[in-house]
PyMOL CGO cylinders between C-alpha atoms (Angstrom):
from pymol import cmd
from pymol.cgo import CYLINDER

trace = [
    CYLINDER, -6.54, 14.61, -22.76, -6.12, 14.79, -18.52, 0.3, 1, 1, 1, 1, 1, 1,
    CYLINDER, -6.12, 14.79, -18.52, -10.14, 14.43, -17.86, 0.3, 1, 1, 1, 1, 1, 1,
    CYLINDER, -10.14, 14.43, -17.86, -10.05, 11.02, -16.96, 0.3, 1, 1, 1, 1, 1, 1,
    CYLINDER, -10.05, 11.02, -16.96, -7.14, 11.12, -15.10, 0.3, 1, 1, 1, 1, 1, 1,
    CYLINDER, -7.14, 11.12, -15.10, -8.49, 12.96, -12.20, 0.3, 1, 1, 1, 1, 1, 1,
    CYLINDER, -8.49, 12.96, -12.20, -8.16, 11.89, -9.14, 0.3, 1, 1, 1, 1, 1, 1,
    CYLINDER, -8.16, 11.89, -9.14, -10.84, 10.89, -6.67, 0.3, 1, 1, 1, 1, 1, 1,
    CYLINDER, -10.84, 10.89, -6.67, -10.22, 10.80, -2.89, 0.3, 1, 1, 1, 1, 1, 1,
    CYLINDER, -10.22, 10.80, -2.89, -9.91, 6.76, -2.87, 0.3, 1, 1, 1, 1, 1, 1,
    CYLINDER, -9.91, 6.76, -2.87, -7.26, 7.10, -5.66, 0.3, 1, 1, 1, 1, 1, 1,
    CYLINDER, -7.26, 7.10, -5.66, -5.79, 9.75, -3.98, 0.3, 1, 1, 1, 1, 1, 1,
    CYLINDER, -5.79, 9.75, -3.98, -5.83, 8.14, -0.60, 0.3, 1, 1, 1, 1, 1, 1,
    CYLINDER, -5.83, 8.14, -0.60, -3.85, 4.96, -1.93, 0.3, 1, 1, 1, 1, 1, 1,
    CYLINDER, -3.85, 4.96, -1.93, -0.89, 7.25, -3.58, 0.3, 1, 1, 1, 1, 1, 1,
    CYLINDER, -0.89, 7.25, -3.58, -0.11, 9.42, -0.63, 0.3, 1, 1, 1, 1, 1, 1,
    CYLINDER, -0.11, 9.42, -0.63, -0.23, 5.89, 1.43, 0.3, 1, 1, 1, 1, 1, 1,
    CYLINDER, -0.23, 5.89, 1.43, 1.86, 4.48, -1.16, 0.3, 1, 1, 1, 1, 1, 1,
    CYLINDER, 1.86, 4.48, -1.16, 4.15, 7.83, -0.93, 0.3, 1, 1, 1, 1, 1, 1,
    CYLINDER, 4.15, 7.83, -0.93, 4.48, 7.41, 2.60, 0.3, 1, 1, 1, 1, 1, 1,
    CYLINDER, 4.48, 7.41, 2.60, 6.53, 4.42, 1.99, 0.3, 1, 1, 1, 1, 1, 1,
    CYLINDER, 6.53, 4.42, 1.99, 9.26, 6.59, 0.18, 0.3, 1, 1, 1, 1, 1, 1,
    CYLINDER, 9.26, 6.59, 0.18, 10.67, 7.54, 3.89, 0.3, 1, 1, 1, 1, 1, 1,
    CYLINDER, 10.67, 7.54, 3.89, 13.99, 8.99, 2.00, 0.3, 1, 1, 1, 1, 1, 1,
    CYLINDER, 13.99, 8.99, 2.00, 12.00, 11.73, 0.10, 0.3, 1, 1, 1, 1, 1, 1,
    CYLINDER, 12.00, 11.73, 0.10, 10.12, 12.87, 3.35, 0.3, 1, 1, 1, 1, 1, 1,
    CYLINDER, 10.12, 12.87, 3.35, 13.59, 13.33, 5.42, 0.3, 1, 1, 1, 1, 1, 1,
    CYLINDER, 13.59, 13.33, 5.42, 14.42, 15.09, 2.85, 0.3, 1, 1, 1, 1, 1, 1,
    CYLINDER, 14.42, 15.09, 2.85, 11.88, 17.68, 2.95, 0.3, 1, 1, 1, 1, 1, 1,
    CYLINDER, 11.88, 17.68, 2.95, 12.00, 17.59, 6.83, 0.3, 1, 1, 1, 1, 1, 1,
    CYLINDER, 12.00, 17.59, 6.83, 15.75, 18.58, 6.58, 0.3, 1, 1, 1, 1, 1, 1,
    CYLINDER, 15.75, 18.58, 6.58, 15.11, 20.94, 4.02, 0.3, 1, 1, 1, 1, 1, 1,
    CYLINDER, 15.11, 20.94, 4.02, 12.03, 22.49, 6.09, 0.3, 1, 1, 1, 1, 1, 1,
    CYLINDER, 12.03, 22.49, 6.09, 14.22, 22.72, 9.51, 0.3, 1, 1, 1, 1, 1, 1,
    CYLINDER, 14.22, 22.72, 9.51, 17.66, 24.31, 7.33, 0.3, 1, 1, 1, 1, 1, 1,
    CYLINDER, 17.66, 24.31, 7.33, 14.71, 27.86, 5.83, 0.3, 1, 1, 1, 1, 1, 1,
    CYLINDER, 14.71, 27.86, 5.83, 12.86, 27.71, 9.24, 0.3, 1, 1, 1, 1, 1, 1,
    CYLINDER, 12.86, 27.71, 9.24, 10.17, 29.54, 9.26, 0.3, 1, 1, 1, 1, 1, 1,
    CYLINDER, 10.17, 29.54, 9.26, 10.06, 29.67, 5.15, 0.3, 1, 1, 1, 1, 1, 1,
    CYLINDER, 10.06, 29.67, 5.15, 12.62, 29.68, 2.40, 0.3, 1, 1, 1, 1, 1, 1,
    CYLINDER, 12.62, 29.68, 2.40, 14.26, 33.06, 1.38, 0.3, 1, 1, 1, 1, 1, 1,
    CYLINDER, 14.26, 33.06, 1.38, 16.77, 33.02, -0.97, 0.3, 1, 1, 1, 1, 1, 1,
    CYLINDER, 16.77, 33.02, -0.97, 18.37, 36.50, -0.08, 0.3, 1, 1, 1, 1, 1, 1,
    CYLINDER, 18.37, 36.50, -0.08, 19.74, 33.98, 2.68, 0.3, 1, 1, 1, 1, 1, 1,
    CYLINDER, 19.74, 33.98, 2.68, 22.67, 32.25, 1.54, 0.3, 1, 1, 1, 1, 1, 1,
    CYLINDER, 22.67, 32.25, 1.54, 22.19, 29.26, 3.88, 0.3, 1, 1, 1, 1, 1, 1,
    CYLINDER, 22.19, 29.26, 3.88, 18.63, 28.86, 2.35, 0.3, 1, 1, 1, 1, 1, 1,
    CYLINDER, 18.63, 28.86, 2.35, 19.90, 28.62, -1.39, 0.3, 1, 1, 1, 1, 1, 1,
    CYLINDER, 19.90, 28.62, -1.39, 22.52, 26.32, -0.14, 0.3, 1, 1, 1, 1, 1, 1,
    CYLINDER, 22.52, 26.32, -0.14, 20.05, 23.81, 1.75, 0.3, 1, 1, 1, 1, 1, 1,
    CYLINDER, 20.05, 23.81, 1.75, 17.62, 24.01, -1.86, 0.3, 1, 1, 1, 1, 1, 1,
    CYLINDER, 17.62, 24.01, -1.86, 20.68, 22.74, -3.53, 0.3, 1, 1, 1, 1, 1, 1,
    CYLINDER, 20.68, 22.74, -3.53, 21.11, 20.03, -1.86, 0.3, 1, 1, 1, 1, 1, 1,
    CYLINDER, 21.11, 20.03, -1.86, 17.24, 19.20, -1.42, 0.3, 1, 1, 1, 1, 1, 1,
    CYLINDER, 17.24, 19.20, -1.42, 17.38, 19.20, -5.09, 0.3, 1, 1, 1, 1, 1, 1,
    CYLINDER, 17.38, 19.20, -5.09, 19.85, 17.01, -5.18, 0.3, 1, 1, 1, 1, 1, 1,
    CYLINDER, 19.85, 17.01, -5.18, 18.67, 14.70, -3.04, 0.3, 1, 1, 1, 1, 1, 1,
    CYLINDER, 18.67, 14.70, -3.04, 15.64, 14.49, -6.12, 0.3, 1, 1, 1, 1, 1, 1,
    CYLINDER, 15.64, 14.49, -6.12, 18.37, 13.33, -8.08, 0.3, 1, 1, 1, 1, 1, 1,
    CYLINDER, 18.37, 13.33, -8.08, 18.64, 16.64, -10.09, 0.3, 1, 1, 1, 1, 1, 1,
    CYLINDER, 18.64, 16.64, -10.09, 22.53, 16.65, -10.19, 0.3, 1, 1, 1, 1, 1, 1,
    CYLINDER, 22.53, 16.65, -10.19, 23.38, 20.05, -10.12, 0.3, 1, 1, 1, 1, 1, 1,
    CYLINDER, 23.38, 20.05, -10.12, 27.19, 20.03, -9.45, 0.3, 1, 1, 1, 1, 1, 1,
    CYLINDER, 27.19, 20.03, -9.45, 28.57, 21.68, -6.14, 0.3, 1, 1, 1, 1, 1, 1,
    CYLINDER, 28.57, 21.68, -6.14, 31.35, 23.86, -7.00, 0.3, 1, 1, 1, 1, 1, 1,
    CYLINDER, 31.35, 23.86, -7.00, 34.94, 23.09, -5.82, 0.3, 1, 1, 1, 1, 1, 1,
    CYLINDER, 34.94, 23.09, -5.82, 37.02, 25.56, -4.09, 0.3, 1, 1, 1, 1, 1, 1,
    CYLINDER, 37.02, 25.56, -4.09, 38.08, 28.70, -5.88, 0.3, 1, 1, 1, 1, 1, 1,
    CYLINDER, 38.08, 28.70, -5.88, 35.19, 28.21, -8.55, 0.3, 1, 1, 1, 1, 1, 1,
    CYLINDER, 35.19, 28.21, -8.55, 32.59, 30.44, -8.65, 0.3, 1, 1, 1, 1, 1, 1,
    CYLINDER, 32.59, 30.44, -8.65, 29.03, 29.20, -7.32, 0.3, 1, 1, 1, 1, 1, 1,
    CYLINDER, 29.03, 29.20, -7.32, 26.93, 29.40, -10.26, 0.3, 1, 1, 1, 1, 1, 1,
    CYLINDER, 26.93, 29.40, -10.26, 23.60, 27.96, -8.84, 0.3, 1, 1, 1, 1, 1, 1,
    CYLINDER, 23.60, 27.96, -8.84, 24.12, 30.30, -5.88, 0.3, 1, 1, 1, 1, 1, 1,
    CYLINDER, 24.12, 30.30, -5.88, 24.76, 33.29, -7.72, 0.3, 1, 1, 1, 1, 1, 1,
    CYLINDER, 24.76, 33.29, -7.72, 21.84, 32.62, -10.65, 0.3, 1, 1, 1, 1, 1, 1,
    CYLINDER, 21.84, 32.62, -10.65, 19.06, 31.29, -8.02, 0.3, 1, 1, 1, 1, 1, 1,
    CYLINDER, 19.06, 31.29, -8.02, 20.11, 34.34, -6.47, 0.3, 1, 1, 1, 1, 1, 1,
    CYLINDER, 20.11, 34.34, -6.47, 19.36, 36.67, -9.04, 0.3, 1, 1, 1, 1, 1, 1,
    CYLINDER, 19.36, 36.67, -9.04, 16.41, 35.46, -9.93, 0.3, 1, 1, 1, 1, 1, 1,
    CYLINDER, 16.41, 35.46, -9.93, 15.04, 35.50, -6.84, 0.3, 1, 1, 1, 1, 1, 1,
    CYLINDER, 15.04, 35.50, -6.84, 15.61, 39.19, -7.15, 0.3, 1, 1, 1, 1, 1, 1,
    CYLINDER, 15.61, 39.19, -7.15, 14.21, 39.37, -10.27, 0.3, 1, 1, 1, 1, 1, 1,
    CYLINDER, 14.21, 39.37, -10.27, 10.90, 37.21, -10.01, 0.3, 1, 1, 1, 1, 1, 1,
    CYLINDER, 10.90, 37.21, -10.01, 10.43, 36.85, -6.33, 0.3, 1, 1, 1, 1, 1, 1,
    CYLINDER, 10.43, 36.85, -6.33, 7.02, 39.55, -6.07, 0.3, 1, 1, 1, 1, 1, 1,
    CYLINDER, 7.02, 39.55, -6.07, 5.43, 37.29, -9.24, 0.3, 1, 1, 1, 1, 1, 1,
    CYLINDER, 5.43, 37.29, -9.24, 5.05, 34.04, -6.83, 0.3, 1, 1, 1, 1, 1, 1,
    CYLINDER, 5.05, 34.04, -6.83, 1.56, 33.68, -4.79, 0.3, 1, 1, 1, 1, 1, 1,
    CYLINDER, 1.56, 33.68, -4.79, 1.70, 34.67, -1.45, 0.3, 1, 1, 1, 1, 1, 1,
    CYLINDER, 1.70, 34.67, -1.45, 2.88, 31.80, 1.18, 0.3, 1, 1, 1, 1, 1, 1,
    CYLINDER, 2.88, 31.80, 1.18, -0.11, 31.25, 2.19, 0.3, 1, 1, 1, 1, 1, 1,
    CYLINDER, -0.11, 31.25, 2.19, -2.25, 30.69, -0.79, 0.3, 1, 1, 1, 1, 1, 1,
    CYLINDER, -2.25, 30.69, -0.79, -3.35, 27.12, -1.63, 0.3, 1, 1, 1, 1, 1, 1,
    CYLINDER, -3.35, 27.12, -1.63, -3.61, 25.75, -5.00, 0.3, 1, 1, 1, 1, 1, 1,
    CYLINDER, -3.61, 25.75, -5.00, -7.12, 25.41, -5.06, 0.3, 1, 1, 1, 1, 1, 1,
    CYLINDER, -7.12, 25.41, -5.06, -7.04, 29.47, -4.38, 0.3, 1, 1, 1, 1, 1, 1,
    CYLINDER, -7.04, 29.47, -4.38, -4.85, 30.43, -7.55, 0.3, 1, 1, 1, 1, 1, 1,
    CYLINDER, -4.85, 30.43, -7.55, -6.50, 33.03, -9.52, 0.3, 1, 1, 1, 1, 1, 1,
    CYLINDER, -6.50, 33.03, -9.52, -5.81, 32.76, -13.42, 0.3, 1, 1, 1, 1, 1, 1,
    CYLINDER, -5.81, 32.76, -13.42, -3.75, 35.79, -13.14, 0.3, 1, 1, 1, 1, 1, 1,
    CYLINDER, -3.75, 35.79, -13.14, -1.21, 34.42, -10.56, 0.3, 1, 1, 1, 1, 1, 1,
    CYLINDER, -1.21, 34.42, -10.56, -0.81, 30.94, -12.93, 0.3, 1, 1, 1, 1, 1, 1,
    CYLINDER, -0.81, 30.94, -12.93, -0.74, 33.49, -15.50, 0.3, 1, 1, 1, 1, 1, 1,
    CYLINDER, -0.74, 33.49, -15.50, 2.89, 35.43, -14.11, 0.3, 1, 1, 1, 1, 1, 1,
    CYLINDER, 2.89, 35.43, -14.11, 3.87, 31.99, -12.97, 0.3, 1, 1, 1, 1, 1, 1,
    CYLINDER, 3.87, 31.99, -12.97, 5.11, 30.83, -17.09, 0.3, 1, 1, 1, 1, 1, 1,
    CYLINDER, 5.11, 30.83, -17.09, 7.77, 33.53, -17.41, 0.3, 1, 1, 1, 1, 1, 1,
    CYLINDER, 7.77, 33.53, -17.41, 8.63, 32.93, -13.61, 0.3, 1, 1, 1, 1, 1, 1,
    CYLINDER, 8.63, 32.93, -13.61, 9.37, 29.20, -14.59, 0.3, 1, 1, 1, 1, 1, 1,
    CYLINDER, 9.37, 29.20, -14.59, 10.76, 30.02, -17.36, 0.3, 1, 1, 1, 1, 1, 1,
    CYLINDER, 10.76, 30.02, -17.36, 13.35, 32.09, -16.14, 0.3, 1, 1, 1, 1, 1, 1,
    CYLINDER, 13.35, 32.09, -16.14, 14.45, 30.01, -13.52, 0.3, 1, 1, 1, 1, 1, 1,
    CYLINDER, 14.45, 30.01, -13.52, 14.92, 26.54, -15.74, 0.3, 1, 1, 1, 1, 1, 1,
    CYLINDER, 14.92, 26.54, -15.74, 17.21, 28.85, -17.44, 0.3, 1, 1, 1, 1, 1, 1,
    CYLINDER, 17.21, 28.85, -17.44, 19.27, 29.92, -14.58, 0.3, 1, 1, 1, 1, 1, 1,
    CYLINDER, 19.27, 29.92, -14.58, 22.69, 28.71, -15.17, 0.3, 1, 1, 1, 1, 1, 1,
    CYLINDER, 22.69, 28.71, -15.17, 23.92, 26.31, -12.55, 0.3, 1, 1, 1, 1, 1, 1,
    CYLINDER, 23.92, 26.31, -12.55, 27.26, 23.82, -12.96, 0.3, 1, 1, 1, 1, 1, 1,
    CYLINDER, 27.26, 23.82, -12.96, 30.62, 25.18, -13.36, 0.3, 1, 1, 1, 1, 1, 1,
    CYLINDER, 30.62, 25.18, -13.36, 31.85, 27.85, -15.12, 0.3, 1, 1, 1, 1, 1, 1,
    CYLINDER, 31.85, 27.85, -15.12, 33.71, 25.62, -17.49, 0.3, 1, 1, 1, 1, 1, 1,
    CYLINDER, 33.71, 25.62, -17.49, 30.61, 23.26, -18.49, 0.3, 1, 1, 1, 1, 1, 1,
    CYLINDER, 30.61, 23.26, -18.49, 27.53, 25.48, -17.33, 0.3, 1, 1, 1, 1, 1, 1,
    CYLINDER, 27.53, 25.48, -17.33, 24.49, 23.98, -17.73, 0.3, 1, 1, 1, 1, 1, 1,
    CYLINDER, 24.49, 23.98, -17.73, 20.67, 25.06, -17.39, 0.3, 1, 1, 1, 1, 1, 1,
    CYLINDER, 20.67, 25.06, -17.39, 18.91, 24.64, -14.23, 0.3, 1, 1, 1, 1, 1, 1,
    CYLINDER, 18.91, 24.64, -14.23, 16.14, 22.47, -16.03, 0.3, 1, 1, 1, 1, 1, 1,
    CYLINDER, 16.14, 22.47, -16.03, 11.89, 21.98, -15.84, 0.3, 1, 1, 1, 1, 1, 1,
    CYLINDER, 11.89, 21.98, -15.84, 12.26, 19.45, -13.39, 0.3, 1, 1, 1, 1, 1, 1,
    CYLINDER, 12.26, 19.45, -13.39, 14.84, 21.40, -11.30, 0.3, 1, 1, 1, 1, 1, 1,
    CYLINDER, 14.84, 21.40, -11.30, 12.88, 24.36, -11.55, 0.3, 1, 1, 1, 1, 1, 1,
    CYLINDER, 12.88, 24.36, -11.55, 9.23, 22.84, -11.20, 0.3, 1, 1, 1, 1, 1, 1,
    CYLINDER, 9.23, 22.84, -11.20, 10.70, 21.56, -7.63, 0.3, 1, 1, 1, 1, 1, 1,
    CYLINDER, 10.70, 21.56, -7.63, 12.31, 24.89, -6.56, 0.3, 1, 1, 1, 1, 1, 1,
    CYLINDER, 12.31, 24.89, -6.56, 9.47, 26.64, -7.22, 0.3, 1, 1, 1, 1, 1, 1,
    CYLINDER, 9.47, 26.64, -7.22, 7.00, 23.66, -5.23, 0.3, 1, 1, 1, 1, 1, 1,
    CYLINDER, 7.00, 23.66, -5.23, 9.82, 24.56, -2.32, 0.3, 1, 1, 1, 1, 1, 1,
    CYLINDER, 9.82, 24.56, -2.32, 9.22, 28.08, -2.18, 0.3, 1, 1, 1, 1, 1, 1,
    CYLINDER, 9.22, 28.08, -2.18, 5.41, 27.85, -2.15, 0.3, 1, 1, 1, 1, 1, 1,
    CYLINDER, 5.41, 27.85, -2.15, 4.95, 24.21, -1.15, 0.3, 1, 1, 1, 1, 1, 1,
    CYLINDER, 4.95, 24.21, -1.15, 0.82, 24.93, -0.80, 0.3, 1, 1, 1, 1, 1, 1,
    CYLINDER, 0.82, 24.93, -0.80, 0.55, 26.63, -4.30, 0.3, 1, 1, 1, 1, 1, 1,
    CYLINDER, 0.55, 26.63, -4.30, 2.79, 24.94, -6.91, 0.3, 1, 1, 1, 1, 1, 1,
    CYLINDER, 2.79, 24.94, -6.91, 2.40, 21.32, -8.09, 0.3, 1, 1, 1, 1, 1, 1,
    CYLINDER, 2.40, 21.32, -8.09, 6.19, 19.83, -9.18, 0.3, 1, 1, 1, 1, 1, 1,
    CYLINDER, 6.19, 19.83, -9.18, 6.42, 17.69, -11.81, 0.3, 1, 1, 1, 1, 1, 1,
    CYLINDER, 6.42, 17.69, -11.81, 9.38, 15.39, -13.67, 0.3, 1, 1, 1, 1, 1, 1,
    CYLINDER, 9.38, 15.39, -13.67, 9.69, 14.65, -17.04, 0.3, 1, 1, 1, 1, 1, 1,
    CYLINDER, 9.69, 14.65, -17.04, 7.14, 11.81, -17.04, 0.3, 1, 1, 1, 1, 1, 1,
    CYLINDER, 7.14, 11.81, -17.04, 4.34, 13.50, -15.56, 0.3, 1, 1, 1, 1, 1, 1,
    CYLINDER, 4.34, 13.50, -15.56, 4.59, 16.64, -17.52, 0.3, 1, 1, 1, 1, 1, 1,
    CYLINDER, 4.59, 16.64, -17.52, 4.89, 14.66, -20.81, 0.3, 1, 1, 1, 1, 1, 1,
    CYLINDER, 4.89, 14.66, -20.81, 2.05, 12.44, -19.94, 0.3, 1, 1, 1, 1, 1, 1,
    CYLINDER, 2.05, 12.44, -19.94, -0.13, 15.58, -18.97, 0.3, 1, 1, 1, 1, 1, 1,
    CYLINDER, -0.13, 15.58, -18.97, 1.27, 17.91, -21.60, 0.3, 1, 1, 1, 1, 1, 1,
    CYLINDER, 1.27, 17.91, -21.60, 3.17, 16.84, -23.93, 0.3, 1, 1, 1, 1, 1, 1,
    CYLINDER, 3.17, 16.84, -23.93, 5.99, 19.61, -22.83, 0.3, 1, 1, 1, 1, 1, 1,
    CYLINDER, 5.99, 19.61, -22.83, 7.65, 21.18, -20.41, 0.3, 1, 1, 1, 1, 1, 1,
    CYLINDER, 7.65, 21.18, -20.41, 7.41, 25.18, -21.50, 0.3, 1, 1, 1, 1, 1, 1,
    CYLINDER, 7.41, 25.18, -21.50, 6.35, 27.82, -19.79, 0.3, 1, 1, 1, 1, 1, 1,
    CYLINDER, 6.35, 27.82, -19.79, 2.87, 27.13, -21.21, 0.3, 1, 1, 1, 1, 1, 1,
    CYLINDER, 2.87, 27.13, -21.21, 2.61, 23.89, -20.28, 0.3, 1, 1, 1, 1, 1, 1,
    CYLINDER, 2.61, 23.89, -20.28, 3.79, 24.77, -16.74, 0.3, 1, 1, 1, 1, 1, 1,
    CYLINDER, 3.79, 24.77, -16.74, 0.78, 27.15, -16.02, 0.3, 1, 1, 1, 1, 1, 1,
    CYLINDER, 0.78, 27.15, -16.02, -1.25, 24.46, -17.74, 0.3, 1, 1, 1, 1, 1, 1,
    CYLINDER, -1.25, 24.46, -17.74, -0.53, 22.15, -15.14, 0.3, 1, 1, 1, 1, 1, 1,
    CYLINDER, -0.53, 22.15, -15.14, -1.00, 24.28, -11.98, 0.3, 1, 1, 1, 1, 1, 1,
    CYLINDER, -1.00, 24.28, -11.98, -4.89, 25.05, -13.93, 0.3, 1, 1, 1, 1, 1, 1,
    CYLINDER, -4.89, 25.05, -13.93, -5.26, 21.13, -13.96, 0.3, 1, 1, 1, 1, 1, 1,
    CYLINDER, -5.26, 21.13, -13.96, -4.00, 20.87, -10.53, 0.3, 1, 1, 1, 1, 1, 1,
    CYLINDER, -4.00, 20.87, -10.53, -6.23, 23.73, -9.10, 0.3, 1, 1, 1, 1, 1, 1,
    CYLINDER, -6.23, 23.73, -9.10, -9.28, 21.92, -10.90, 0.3, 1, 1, 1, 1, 1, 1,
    CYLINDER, -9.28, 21.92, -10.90, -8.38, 18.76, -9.13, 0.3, 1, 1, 1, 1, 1, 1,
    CYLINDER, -8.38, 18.76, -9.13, -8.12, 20.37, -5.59, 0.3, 1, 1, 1, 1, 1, 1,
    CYLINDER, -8.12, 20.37, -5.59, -11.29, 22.28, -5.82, 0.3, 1, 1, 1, 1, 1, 1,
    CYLINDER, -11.29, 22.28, -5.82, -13.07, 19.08, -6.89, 0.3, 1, 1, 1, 1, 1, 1,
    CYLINDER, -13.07, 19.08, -6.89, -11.26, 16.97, -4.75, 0.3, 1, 1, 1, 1, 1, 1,
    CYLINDER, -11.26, 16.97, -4.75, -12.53, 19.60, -1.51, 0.3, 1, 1, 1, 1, 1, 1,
    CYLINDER, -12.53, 19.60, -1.51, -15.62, 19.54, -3.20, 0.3, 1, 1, 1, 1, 1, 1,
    CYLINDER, -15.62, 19.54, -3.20, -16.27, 16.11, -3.30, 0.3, 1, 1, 1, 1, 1, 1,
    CYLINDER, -16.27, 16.11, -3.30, -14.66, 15.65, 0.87, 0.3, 1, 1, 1, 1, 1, 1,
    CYLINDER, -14.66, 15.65, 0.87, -16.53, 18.62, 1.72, 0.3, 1, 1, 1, 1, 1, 1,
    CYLINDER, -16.53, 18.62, 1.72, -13.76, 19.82, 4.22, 0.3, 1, 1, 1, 1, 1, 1,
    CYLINDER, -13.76, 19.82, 4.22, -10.79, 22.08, 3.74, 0.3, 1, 1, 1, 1, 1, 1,
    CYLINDER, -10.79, 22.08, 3.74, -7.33, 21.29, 2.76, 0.3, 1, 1, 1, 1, 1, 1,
    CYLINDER, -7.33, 21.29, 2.76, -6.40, 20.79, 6.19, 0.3, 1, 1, 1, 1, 1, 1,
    CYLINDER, -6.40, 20.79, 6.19, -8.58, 18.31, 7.53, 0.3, 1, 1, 1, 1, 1, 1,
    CYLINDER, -8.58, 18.31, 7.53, -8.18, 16.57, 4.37, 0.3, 1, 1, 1, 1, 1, 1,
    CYLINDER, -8.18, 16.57, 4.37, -4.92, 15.93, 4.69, 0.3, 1, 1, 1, 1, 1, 1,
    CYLINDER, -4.92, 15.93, 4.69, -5.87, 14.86, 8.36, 0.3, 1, 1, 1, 1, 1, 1,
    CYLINDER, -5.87, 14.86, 8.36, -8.56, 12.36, 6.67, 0.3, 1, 1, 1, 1, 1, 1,
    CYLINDER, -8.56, 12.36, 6.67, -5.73, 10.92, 4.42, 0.3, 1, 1, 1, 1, 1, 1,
    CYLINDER, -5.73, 10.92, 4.42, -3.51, 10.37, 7.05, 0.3, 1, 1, 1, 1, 1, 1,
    CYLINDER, -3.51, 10.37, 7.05, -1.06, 13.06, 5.87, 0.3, 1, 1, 1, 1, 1, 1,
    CYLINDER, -1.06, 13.06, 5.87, -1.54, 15.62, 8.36, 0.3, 1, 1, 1, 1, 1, 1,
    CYLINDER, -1.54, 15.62, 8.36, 0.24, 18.99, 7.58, 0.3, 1, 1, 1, 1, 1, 1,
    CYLINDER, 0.24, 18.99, 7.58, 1.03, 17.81, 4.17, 0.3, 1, 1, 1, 1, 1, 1,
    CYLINDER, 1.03, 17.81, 4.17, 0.49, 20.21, 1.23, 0.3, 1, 1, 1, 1, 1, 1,
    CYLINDER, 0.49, 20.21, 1.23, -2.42, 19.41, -1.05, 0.3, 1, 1, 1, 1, 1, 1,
    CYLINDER, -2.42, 19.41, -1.05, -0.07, 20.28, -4.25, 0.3, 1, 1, 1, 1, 1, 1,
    CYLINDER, -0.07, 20.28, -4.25, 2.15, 18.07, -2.62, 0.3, 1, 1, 1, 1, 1, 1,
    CYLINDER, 2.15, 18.07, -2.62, -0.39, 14.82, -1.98, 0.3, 1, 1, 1, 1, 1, 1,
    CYLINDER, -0.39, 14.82, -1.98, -1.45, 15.56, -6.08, 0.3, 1, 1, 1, 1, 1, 1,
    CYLINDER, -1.45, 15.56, -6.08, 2.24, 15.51, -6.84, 0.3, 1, 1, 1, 1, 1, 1,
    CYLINDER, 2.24, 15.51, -6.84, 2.25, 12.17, -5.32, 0.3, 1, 1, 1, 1, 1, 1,
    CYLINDER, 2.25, 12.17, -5.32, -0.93, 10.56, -6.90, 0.3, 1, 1, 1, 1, 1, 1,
    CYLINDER, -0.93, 10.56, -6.90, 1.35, 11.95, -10.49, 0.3, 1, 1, 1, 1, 1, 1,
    CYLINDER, 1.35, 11.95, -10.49, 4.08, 10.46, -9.47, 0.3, 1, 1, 1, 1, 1, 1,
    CYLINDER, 4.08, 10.46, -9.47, 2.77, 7.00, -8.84, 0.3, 1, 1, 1, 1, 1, 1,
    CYLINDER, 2.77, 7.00, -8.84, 0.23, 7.11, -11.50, 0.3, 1, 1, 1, 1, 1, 1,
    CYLINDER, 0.23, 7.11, -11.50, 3.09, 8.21, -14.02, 0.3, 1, 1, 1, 1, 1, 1,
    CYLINDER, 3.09, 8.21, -14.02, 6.69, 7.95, -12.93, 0.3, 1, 1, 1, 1, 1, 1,
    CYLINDER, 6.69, 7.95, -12.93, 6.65, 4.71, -10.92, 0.3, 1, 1, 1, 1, 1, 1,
    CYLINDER, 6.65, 4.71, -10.92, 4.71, 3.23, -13.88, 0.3, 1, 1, 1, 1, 1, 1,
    CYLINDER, 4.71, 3.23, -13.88, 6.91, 4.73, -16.81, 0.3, 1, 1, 1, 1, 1, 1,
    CYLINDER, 6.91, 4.73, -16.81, 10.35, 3.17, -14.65, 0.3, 1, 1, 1, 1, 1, 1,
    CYLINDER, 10.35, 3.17, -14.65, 8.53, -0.03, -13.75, 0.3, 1, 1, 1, 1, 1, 1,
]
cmd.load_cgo(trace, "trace")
């Protein structure tokens, strides 16, 4: 269903240049990158605050508790990240390096963490896919591809656990032929595209976006 979707470097080229328009969504990230200096750790109550509002900033609506209430994101992100924290890849592991049995301790990872209850204690609600997809591309922004809704139903068809690993396989088949085909490493590719520093998870997130969201909204 995704083979001829894959990206080649020209495609790719023209959505991270298109991306780089979306100034809001990089401030974002910069903000978000300065507030878990040197990386994210959610034993750090700071850092779970800052990934709230990053996610927020996504437009994931997660609501901030009012005073006296119990914080339910920050206690359940919390948790988790006691719970699942030793199944995520290493920091400094690209996508293109997952092995099938990292994707494969990544579905119940997800899937714990989209059900993480967040909200208030009257109306709690689940964190989400799209919530979780993007905490997780946070924590290990050179490893995990994010996704919303309209990217993971137009790869997919879902937004489970399985489907989940199943994208970070398609996304570690497009980096290593993406690398393959630009004969460099992720590094100076990014330098190439005129992204330097950014993520190759994160420039495939953007070709998804644009070839997917933008079009599904527009």
């Amino acid at each position: 269903m995704t083979t001829d979707l894959r990206p080649d470097l020209e495609s790719l080229r023209a959505a991270v240049t298109a991306f780089g328009g979306f100034t809001g969504a990089d401030r974002a990230s910069a903000a978000l990158a300065l507030a878990t200096a040197p990386r994210p750790d959610l034993t750090v109550p700071a850092h779970r605050r800052a990934l709230l509002a990053w996610l927020n900033s996504w437009g994931c609506r997660i609501r901030y508790p009012r005073p006296g209430e119990p914080d339910l994101f920050d206690l359940s992100v919390g948790a988790w990240w006691t719970r699942r924290r030793h199944a995520l890849p290493d920091e400094d592991t690209a996508l293109s390096a997952l092995t099938d049995e990292a994707i494969a301790e990544l579905g119940e990872c997800y899937e714990d963490l989209a059900a993480a209850q967040v909200g208030s204690p009257a109306r709690p609600r689940a964190l989400g896919p799209t919530a979780a997809s993007k905490l997780l591309h946070a924590l290990r922004p050179k490893a995990l591809m994010p996704w919303d809704e309209a990217i993971a139903d137009h790869l997919h068809g879902a937004r489970d656990a399985a489907a989940y690993t199943a994208h970070q396989r398609l996304g570690r088949a497009w980096a290593t032929g993406l690398l393959a085909e630009a004969g460099v490493d992720e590094e100076e590719l990014a330098d190439r595209l005129g992204r330097p520093g950014r993520p190759l998870a994160k420039m495939l997130d953007d070709y998804c976006y644009l070839r997917f969201t933008r079009l599904e909204s527009g």
